[in-house]
N, CA and C atoms as an extended XYZ file, in Angstrom:
495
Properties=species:S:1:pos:R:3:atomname:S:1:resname:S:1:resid:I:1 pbc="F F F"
N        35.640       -3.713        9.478 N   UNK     1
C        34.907       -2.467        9.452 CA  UNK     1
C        35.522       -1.540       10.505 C   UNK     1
N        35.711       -0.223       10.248 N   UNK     2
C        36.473        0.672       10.935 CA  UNK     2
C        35.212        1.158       11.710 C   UNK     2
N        35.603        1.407       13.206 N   UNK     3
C        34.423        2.087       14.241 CA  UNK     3
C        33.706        2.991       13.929 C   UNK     3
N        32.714        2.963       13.936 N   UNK     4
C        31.957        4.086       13.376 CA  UNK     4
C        31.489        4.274       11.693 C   UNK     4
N        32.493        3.896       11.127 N   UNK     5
C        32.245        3.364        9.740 CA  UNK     5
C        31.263        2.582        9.162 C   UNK     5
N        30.037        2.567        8.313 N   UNK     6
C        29.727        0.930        8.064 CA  UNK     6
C        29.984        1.108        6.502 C   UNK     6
N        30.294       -0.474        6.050 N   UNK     7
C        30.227       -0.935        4.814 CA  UNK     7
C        29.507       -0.377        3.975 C   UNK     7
N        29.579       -0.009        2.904 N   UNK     8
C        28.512        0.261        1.640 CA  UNK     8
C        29.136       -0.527        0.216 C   UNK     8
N        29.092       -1.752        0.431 N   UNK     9
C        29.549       -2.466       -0.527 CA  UNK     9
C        28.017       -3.405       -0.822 C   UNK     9
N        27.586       -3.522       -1.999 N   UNK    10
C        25.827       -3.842       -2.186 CA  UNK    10
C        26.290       -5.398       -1.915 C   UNK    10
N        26.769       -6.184       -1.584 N   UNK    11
C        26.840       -7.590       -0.794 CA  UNK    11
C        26.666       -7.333        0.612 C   UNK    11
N        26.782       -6.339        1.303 N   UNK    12
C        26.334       -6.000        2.710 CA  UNK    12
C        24.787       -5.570        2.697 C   UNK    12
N        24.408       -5.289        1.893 N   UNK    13
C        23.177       -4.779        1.655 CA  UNK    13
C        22.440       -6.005        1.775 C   UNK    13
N        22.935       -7.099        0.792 N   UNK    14
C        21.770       -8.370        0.544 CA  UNK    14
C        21.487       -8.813        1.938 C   UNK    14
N        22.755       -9.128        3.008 N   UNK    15
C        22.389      -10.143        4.395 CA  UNK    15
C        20.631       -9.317        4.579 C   UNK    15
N        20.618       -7.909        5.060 N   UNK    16
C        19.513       -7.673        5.226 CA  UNK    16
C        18.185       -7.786        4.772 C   UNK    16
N        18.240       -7.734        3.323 N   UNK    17
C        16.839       -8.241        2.482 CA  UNK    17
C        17.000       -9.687        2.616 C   UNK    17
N        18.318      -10.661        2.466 N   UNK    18
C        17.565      -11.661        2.491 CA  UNK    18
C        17.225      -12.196        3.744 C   UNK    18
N        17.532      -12.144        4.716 N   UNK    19
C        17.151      -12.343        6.248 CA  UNK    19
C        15.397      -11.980        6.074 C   UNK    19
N        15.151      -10.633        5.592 N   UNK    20
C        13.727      -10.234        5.620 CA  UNK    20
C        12.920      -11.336        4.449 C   UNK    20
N        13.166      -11.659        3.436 N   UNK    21
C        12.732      -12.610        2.685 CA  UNK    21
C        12.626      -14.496        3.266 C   UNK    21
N        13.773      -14.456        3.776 N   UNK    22
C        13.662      -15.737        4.431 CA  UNK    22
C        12.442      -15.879        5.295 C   UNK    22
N        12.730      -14.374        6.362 N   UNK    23
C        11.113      -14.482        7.512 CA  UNK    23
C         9.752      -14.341        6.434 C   UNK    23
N        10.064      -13.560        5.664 N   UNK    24
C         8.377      -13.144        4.777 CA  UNK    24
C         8.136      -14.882        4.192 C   UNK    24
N         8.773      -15.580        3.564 N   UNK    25
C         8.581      -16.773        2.992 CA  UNK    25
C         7.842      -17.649        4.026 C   UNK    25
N         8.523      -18.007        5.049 N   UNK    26
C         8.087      -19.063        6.338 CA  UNK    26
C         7.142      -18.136        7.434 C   UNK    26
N         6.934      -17.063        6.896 N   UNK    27
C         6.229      -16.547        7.843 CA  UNK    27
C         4.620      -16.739        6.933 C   UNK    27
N         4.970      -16.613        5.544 N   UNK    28
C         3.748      -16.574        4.847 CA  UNK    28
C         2.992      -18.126        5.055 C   UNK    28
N         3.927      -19.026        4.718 N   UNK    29
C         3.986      -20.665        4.819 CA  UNK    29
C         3.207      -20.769        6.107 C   UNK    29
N         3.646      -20.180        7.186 N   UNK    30
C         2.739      -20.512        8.426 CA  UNK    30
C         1.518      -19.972        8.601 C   UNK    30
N         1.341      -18.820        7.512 N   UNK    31
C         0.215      -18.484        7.765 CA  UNK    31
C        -0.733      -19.474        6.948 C   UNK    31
N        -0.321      -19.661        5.870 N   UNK    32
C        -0.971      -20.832        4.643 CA  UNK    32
C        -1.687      -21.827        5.871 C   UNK    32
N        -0.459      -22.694        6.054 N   UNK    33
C        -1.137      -23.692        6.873 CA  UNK    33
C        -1.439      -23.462        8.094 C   UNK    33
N        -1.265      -22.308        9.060 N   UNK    34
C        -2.323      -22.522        9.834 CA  UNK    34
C        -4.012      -21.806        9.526 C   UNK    34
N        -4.248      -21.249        8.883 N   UNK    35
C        -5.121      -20.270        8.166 CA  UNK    35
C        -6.050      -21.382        7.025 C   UNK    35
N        -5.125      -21.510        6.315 N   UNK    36
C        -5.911      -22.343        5.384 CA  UNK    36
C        -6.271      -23.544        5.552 C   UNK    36
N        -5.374      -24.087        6.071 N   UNK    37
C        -5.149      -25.495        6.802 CA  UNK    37
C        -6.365      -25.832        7.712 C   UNK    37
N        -5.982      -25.194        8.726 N   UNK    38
C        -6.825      -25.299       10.138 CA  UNK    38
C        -7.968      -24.199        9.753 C   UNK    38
N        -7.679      -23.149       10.024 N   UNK    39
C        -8.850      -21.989       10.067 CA  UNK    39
C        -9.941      -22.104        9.248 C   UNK    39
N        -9.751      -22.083        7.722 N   UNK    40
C       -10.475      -21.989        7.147 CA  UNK    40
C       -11.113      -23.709        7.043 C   UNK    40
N       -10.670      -24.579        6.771 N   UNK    41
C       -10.734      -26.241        6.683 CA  UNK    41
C       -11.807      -26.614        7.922 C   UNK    41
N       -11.566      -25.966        9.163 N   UNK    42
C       -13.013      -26.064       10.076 CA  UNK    42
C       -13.539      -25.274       10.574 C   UNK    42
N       -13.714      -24.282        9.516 N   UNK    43
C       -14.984      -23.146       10.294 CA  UNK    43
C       -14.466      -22.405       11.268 C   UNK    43
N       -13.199      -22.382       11.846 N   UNK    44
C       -12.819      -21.704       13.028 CA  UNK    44
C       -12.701      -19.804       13.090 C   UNK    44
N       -13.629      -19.527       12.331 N   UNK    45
C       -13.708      -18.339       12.080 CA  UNK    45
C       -14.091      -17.178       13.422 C   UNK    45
N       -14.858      -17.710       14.466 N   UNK    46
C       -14.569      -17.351       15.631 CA  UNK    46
C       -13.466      -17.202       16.172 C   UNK    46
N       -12.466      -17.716       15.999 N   UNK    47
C       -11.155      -17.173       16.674 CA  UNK    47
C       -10.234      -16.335       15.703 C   UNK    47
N       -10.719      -15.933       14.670 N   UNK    48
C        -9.633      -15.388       14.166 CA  UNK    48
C        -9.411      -13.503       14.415 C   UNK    48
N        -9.688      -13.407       15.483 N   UNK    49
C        -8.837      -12.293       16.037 CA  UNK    49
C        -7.953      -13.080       17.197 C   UNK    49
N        -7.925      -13.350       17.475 N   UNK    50
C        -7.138      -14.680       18.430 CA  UNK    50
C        -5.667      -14.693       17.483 C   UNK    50
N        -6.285      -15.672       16.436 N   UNK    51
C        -5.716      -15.979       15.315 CA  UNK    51
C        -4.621      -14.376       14.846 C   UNK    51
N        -5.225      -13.688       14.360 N   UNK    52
C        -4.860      -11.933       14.070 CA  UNK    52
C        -3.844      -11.792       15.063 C   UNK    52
N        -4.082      -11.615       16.131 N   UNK    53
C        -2.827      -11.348       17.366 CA  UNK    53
C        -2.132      -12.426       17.201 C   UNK    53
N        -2.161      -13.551       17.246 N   UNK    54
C        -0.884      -14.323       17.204 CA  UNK    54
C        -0.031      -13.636       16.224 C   UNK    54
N        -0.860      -13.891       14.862 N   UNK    55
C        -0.113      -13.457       13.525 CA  UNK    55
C         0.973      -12.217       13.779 C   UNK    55
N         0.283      -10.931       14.172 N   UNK    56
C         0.953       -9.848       14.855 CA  UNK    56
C         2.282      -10.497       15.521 C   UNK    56
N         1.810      -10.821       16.627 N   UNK    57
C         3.048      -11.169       17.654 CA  UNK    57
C         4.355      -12.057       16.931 C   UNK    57
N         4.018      -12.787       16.705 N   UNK    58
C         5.041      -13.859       15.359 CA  UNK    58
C         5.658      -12.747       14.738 C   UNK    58
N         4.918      -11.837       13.802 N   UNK    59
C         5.938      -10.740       12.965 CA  UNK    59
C         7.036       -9.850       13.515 C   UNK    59
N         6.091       -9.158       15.036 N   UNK    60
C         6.903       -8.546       15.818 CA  UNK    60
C         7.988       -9.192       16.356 C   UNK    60
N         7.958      -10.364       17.038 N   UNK    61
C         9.180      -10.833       17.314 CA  UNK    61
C        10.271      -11.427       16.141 C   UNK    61
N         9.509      -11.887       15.633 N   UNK    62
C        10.598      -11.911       14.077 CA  UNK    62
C        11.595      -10.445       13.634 C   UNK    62
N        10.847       -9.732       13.747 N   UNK    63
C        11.671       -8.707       13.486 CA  UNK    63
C        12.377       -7.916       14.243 C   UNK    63
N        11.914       -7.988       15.807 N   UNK    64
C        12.732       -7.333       17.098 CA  UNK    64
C        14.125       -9.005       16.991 C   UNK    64
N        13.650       -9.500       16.796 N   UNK    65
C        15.235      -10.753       17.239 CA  UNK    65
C        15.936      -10.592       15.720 C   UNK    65
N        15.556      -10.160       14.323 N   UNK    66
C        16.366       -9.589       13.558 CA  UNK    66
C        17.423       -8.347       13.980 C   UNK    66
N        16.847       -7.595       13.951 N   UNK    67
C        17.484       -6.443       14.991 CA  UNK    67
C        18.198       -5.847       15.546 C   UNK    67
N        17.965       -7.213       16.517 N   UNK    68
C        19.076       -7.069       17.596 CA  UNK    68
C        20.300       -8.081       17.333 C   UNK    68
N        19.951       -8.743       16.249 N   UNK    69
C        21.516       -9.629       15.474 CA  UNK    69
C        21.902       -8.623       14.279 C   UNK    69
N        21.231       -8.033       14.170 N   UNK    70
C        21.700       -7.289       13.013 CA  UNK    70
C        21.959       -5.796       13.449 C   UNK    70
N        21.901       -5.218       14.817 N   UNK    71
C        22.254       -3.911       15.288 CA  UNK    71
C        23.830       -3.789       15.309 C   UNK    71
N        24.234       -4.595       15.713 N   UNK    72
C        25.833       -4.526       15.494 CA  UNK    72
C        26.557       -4.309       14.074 C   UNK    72
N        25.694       -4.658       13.051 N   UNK    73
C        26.712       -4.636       11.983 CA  UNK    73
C        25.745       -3.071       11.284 C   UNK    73
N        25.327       -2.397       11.870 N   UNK    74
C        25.079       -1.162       11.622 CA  UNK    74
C        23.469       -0.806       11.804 C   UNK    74
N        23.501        0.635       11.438 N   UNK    75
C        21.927        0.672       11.522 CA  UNK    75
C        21.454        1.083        9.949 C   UNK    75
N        22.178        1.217        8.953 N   UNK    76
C        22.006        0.842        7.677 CA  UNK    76
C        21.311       -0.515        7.790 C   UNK    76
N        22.125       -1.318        7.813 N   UNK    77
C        21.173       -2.593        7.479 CA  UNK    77
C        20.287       -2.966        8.303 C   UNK    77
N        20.155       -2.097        9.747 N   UNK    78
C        19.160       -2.398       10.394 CA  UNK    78
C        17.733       -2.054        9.440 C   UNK    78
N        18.202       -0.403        9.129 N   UNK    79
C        17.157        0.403        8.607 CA  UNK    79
C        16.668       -0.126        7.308 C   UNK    79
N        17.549       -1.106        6.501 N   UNK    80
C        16.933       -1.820        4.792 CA  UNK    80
C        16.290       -2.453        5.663 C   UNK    80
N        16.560       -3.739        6.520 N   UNK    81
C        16.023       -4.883        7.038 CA  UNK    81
C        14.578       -4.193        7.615 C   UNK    81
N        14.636       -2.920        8.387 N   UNK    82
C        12.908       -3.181        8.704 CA  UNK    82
C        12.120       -2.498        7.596 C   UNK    82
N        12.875       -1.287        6.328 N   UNK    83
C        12.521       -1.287        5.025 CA  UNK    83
C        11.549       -2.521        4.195 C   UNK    83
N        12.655       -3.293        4.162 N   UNK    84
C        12.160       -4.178        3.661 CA  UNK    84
C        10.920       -5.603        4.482 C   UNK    84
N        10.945       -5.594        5.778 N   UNK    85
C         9.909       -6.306        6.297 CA  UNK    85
C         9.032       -5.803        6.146 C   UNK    85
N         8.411       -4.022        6.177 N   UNK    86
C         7.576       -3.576        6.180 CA  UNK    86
C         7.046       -3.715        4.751 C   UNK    86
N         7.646       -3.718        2.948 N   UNK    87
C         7.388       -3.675        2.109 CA  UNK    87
C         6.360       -5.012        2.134 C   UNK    87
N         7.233       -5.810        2.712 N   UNK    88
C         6.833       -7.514        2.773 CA  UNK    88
C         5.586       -7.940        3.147 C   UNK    88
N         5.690       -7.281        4.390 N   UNK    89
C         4.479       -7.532        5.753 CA  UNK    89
C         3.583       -7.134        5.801 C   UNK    89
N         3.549       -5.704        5.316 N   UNK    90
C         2.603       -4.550        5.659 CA  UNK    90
C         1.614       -4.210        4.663 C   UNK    90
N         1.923       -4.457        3.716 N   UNK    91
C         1.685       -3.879        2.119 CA  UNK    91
C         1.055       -4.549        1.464 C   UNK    91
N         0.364       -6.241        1.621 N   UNK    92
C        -0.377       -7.261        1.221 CA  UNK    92
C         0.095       -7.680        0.532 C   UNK    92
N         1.506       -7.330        0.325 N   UNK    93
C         2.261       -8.680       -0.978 CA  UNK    93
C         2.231       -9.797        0.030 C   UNK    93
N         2.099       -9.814        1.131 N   UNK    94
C         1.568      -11.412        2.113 CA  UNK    94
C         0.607      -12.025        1.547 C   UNK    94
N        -0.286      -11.379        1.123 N   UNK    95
C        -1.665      -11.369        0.854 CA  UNK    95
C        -1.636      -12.347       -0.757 C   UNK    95
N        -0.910      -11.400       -1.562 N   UNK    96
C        -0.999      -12.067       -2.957 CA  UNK    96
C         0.268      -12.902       -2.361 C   UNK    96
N         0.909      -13.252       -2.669 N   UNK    97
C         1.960      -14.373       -2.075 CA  UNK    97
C         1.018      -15.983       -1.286 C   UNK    97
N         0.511      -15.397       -0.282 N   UNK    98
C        -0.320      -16.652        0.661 CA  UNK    98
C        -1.138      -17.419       -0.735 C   UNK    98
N        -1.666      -16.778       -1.581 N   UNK    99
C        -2.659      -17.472       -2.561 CA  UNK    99
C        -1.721      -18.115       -3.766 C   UNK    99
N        -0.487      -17.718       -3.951 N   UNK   100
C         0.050      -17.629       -4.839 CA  UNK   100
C         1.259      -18.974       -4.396 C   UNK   100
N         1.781      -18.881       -3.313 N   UNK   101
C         2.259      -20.403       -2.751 CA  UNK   101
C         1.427      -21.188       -2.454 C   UNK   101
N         0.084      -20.858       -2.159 N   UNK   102
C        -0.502      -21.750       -1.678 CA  UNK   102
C        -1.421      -22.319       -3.182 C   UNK   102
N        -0.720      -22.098       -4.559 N   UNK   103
C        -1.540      -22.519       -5.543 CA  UNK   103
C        -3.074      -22.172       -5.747 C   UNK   103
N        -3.244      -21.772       -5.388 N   UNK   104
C        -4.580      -20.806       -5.852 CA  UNK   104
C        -4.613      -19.468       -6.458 C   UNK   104
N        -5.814      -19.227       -6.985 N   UNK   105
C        -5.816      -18.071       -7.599 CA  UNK   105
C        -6.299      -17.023       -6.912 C   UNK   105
N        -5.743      -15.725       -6.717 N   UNK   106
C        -6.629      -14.754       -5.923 CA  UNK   106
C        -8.146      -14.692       -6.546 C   UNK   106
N        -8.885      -14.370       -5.433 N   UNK   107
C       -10.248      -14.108       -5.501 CA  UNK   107
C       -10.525      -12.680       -6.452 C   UNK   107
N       -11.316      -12.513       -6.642 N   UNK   108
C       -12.011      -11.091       -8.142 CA  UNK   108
C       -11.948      -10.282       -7.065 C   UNK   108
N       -12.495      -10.384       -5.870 N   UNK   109
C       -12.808       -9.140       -5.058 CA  UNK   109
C       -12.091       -9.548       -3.390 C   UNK   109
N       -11.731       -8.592       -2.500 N   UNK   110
C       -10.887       -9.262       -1.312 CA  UNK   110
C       -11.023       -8.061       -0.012 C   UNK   110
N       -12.596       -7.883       -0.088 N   UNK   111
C       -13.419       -7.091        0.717 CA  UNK   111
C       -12.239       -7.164        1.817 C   UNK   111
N       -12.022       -8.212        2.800 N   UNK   112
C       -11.067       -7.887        3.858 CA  UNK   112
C       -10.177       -7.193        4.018 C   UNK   112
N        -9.502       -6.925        2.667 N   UNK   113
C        -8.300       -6.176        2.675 CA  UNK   113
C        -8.821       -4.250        2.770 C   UNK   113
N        -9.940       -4.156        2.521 N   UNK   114
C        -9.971       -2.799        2.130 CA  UNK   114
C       -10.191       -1.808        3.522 C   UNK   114
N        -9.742       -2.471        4.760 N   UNK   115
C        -8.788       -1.938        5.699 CA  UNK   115
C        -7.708       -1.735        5.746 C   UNK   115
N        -6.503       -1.756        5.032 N   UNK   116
C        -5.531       -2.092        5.000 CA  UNK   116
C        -5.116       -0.396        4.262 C   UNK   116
N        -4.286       -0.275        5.438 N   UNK   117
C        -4.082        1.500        4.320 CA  UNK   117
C        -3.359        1.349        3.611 C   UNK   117
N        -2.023        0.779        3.673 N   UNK   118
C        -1.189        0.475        2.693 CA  UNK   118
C        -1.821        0.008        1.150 C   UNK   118
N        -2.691       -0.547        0.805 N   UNK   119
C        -3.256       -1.056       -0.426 CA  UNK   119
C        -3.659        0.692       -0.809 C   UNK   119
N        -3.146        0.552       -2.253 N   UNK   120
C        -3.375        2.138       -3.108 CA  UNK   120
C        -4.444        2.610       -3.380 C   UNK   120
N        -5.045        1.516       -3.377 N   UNK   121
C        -6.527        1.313       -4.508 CA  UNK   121
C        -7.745        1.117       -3.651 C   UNK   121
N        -8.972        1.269       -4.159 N   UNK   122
C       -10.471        0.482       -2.891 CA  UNK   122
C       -11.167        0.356       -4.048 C   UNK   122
N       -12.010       -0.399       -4.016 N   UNK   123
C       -12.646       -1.510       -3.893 CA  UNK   123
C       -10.995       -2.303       -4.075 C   UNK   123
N       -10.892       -3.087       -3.365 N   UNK   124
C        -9.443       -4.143       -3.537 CA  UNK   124
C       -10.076       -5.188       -4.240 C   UNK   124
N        -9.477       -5.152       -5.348 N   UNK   125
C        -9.662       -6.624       -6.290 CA  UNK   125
C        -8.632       -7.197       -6.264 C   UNK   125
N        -8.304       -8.014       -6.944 N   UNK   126
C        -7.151       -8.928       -7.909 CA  UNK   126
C        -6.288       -7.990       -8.160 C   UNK   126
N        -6.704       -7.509       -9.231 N   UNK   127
C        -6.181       -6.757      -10.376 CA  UNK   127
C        -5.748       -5.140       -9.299 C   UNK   127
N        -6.010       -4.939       -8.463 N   UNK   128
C        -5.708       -3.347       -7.473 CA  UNK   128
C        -4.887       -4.294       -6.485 C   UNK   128
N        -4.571       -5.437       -6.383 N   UNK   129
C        -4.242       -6.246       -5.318 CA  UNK   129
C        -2.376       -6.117       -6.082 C   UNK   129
N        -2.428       -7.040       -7.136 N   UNK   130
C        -1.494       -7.006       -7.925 CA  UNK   130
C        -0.595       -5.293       -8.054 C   UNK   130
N        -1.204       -4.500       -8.771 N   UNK   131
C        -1.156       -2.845       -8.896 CA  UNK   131
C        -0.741       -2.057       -7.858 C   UNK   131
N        -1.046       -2.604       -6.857 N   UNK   132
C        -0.613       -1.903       -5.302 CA  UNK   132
C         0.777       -2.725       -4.771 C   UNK   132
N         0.750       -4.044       -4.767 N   UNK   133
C         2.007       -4.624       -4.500 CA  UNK   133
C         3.165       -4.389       -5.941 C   UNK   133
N         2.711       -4.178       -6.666 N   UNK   134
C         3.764       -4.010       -7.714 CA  UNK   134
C         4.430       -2.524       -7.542 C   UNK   134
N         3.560       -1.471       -7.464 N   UNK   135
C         3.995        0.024       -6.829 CA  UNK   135
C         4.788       -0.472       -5.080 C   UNK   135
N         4.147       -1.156       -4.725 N   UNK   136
C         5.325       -0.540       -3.765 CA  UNK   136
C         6.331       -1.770       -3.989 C   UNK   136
N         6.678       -2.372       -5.046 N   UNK   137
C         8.072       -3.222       -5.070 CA  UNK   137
C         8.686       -1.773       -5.754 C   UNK   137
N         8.191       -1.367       -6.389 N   UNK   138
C         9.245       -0.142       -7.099 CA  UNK   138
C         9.359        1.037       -5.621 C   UNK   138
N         8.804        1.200       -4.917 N   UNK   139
C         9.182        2.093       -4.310 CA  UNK   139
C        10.036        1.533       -2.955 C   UNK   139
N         9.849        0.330       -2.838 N   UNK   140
C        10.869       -0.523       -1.763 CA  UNK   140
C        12.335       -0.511       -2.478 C   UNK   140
N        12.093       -0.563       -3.944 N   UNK   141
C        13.584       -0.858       -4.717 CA  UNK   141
C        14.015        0.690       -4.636 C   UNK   141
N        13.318        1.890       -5.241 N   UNK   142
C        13.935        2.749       -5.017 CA  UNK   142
C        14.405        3.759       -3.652 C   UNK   142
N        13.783        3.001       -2.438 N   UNK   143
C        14.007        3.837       -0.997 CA  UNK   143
C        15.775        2.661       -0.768 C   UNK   143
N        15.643        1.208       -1.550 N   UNK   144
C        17.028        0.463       -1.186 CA  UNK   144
C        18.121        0.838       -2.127 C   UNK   144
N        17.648        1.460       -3.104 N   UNK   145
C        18.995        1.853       -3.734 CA  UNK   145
C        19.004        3.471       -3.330 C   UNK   145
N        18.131        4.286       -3.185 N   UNK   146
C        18.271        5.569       -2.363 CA  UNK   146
C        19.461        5.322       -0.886 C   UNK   146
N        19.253        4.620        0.199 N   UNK   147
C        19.737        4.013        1.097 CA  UNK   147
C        21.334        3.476        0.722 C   UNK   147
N        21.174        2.466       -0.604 N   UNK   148
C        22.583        2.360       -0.386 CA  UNK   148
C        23.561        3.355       -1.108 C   UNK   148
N        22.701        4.318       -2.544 N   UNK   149
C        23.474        5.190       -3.069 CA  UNK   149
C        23.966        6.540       -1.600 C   UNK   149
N        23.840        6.740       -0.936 N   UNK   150
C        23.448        7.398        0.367 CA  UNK   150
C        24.699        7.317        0.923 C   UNK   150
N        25.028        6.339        1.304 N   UNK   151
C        26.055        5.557        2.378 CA  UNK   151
C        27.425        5.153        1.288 C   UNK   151
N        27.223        5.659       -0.261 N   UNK   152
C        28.528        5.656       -1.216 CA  UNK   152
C        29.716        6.539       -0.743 C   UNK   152
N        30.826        5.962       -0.842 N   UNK   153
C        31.541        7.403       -0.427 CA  UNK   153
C        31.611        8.448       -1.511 C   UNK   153
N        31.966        9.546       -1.137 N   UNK   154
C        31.752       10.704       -1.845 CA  UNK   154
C        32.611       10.407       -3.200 C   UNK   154
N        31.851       10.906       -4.382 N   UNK   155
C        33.113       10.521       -5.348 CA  UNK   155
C        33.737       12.096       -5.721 C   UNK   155
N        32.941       13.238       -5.118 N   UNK   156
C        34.209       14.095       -5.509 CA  UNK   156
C        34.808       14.742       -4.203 C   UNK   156
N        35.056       13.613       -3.110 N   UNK   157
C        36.294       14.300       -1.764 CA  UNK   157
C        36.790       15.141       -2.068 C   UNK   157
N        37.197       16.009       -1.319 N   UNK   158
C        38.559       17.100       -2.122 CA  UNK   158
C        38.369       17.847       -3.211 C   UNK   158
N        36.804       17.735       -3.702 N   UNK   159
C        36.175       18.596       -4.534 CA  UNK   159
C        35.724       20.381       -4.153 C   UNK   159
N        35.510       21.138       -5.008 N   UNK   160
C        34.535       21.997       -4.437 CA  UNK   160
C        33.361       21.918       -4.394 C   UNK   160
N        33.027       20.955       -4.968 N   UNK   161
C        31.342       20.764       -5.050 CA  UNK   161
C        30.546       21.159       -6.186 C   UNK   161
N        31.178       22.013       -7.118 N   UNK   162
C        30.582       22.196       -8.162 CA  UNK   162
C        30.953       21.553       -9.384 C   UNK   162
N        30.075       21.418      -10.116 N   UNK   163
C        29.763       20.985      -11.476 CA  UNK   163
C        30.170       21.300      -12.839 C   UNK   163
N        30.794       20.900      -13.429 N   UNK   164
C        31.590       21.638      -14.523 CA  UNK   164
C        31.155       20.570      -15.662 C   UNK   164
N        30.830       21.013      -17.227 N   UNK   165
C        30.064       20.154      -17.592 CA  UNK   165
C        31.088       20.573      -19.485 C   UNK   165
């Protein structure tokens, strides 16, 4: 890679989503079992703002030590990589995912979530649960191909810029 230059070849693109998929997977997994496992399995419902901040802190550092391994090879893929954690993290596809590895079926109604600004919809059901994570997979796909069409090199260099048809 030439200084100052970065790559825009869509195989440079993937390290970053899948780095963010690897953390969303084992990050969800830990929430399964400690949540479902422990939390819910004995009543420990008193600690789960306890619980909440850990969760927080785990994401944040997951994604500050992405970051900073991934600041060197540009801030393109910095910028997909926290793109895409945020689609992951933020947006309750955690949410349908946790029920969905963890073999269960989401619940009809998921009162907890309807804090959550990111969710499109309120009353949050199933069915607005699904509808909201499916809108923003299309709008995560189109801000990553916005991003990498972006960083294409120009295809008319040495052009004037106009359009002749």
């Amino acid at each position: 890679m030439v200084a100052g230059i970065e790559s825009t070849r869509l195989s440079d693109w993937a390290v970053p989503v899948l780095i963010a998929v690897i953390h969303f997977v084992g990050w969800t997994w830990v929430d399964i079992l400690l949540w479902a496992r422990i939390f819910e399995a004995h009543d420990l419902f008193a600690y789960s703002a306890e619980y909440h901040l850990g969760w927080w802190v785990s994401l944040i550092t997951m994604v500050a030590g992405s970051v900073c391994a991934l600041a060197p090879s540009g801030k393109r893929r910095v910028g997909l990589f926290l793109w895409t954690s945020f689609c992951l993290s933020c947006t309750s596809m955690e949410d349908m995912c946790y029920y969905m590895f963890d073999g269960r079926p989401l619940p009809a109604i998921l009162p907890w979530l309807n804090i959550n600004p990111f969710i499109l919809c309120r009353p949050v059901t199933s069915r607005c649960l699904v509808a909201s994570c499916s809108a923003w997979a299309v709008m995560w796909l189109a801000g990553a191909l916005a991003g990498w069409r972006l960083t294409q090199p120009a295809a008319t260099a040495g052009r004037s810029g106009t359009c002749t048809v």
